[in-house]
C-alpha positions in Angstrom: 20.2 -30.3 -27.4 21.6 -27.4 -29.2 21.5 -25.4 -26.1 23.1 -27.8 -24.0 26.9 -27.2 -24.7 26.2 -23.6 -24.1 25.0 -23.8 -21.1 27.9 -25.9 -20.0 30.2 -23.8 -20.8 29.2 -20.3 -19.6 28.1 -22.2 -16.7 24.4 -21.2 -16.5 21.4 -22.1 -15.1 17.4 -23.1 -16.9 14.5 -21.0 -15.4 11.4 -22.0 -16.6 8.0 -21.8 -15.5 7.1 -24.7 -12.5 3.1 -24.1 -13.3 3.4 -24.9 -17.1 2.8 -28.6 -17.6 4.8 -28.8 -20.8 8.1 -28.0 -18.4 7.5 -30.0 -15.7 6.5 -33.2 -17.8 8.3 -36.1 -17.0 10.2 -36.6 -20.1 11.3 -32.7 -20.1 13.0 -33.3 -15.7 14.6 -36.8 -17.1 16.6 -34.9 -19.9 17.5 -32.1 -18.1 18.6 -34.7 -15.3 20.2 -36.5 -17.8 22.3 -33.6 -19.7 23.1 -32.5 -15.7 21.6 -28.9 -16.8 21.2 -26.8 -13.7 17.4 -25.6 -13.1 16.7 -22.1 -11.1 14.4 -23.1 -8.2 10.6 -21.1 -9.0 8.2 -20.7 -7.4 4.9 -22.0 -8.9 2.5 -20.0 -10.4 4.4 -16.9 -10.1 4.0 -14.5 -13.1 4.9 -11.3 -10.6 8.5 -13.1 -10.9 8.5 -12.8 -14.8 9.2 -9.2 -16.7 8.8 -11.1 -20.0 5.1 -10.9 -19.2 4.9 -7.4 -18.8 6.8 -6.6 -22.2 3.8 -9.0 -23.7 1.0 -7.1 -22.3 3.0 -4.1 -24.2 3.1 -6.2 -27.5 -0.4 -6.9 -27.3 -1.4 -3.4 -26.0 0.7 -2.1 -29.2 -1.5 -4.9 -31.6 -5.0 -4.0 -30.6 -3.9 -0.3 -30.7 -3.4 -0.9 -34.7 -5.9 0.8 -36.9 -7.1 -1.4 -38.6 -6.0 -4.5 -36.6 -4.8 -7.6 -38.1 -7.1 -9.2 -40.0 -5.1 -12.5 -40.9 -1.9 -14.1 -39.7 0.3 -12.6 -41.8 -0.9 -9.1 -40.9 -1.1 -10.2 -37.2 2.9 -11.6 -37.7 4.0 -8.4 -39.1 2.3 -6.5 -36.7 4.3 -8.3 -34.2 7.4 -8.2 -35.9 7.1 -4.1 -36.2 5.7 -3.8 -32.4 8.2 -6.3 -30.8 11.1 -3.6 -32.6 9.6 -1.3 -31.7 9.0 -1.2 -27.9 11.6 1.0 -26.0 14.8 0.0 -25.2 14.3 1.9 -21.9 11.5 -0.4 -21.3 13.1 -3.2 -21.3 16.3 -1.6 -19.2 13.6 -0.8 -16.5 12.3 -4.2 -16.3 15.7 -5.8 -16.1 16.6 -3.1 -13.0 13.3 -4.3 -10.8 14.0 -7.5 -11.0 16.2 -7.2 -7.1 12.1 -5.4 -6.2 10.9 -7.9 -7.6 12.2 -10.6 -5.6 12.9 -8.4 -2.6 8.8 -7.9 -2.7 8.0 -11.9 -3.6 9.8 -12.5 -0.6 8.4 -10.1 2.2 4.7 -11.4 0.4 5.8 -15.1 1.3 5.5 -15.9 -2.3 2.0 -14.8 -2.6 0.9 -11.3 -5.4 3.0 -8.5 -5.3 1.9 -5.2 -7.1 4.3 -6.2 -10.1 
């Protein structure tokens, strides 16, 4: 709810994952009906859409790289706290700038793997 009035008023849009049950659950499409929230159209089961999962497979690269690894929570939370900082901004620029390959190569694959 706290989001709502944002997204109003900068006029944007939800994307969420279609293939994650929490998201589609009944309850989740009546509120977003109900608040008139605009939801991006995604295709289902379509990680090679998503750059947010390559920066995790960084973050977790980064973790089990650790020596030692974490050996509790609060190691493994400050481990990703430190790791999280301390991927590249560059890396995150590059994913942001594939994004039109991204969706130029979902499309000629007819929505099926791409090599993202």
């Amino acid at each position: 709810p706290i989001v709502v009035p944002f997204i109003h008023d900068h006029h944007l849009m939800l994307q969420h994952d279609n293939d994650a049950r929490p998201h589609v659950a009944r309850i989740c499409t009546q509120f977003l009906e109900a608040e008139n929230i605009p939801v991006l159209a995604w295709p289902a089961y379509s990680p090679d859409m998503s750059p947010i999962e390559h920066v995790w497979d960084a973050l977790d690269r980064r973790i089990r790289q650790r020596v030692p690894v974490p050996a509790n929570i609060q190691q493994l939370r400050t481990a990703i706290e430190e790791e999280w900082t301390n991927i590249p901004q560059a890396t995150i620029n590059n994913l942001i700038n594939s994004m039109r390959r991204r969706c130029v190569a979902l499309c000629e694959a007819n929505g099926g793997h791409t090599r993202y």
